[in-house]
C-alpha positions in Angstrom: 43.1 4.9 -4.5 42.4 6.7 -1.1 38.7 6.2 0.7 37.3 9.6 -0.3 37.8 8.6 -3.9 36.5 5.4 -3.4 33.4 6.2 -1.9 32.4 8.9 -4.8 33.5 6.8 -7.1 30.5 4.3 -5.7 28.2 7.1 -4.2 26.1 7.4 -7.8 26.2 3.5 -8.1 24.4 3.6 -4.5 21.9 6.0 -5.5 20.9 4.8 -8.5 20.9 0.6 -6.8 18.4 2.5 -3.9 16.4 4.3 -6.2 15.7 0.7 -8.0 14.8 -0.6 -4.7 12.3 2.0 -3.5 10.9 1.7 -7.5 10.5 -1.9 -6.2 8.3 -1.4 -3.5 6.4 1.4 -4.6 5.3 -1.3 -7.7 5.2 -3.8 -4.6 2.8 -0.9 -2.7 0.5 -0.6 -6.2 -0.1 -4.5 -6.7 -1.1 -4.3 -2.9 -3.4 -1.9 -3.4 -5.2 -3.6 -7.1 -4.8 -6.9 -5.4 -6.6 -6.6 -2.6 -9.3 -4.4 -4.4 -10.0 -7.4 -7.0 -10.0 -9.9 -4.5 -12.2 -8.0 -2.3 -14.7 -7.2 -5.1 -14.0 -11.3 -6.3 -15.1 -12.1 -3.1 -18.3 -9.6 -2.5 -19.3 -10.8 -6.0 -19.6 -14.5 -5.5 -22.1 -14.2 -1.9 -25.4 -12.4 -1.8 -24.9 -8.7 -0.7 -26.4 -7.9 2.1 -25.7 -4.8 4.4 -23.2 -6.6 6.9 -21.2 -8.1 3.4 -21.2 -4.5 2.3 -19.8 -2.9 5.6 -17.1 -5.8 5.4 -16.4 -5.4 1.9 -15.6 -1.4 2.2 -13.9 -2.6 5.4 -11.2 -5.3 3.1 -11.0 -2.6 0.6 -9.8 0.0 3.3 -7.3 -2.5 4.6 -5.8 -3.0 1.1 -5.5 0.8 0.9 -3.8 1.4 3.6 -1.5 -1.5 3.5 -0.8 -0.1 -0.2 -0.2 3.2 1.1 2.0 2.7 4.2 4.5 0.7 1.8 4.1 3.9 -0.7 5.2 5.8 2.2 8.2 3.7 2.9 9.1 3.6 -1.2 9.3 7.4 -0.6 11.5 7.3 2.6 13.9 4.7 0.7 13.9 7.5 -2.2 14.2 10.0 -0.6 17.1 9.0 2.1 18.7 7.8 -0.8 19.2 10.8 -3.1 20.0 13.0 0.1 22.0 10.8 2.5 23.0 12.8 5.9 23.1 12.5 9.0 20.2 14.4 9.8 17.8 12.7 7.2 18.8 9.6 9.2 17.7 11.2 12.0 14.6 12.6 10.7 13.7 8.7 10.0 14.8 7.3 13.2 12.4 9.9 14.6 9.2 9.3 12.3 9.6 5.3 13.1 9.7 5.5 16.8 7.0 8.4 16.8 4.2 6.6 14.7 2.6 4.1 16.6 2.4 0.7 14.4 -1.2 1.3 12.7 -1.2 -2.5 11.5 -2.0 -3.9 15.3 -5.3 -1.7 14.9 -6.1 -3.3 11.2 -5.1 -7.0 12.4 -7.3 -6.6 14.9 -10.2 -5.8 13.4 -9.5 -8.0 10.6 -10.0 -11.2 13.2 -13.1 -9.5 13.8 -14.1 -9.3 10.2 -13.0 -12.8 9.0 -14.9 -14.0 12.1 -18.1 -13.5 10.2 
């Protein structure tokens, strides 16, 4: 068995195992997302509202949001890499990593700042 058979012989067993994966975190990205909804309404629930508690509980509930949504975003990538593997998607992803700046340094900041209170 030569290389070139060997490698399409596995090429639809590595599609389907990375398609599983990015499944995997897009159901990671979802329980994210209700998690961090239900704890932030748990937690707004058991204090007295006021109007600083409200600002910080739409503020937790943004945070979960994104956080679900940036590992949505990478679920897709994984998918979508997967079912079209070339050299220029790799390329396409090398340049969307080093392009975005890292939005989390932002949101940990300002979640010092909100656990502070």
């Amino acid at each position: 068995m030569d290389d070139v058979t060997a490698f399409k012989t596995l090429e639809p067993l590595v599609d389907h195992a990375i398609r599983v994966i990015g499944s995997g975190i897009e159901i990671f990205g979802v329980l994210i997302i209700v998690t961090g909804i239900a704890w932030s309404t748990y937690r707004q629930l058991r204090q007295r509202i006021s109007e600083q508690e409200s600002e910080v509980y739409k503020i937790r509930i943004g945070r979960s949001l994104l956080l679900g949504l940036e590992v949505l975003v990478a679920a897709d990538i994984v998918k979508t890499i997967a079912h079209e593997l070339t050299s220029m998607s790799l390329i396409l992803l090398a340049g969307l990593v080093l392009r975005e700046p890292s939005p989390m340094s932002s949101r940990v900041h300002a979640g010092r700042e909100i656990d502070a209170h």
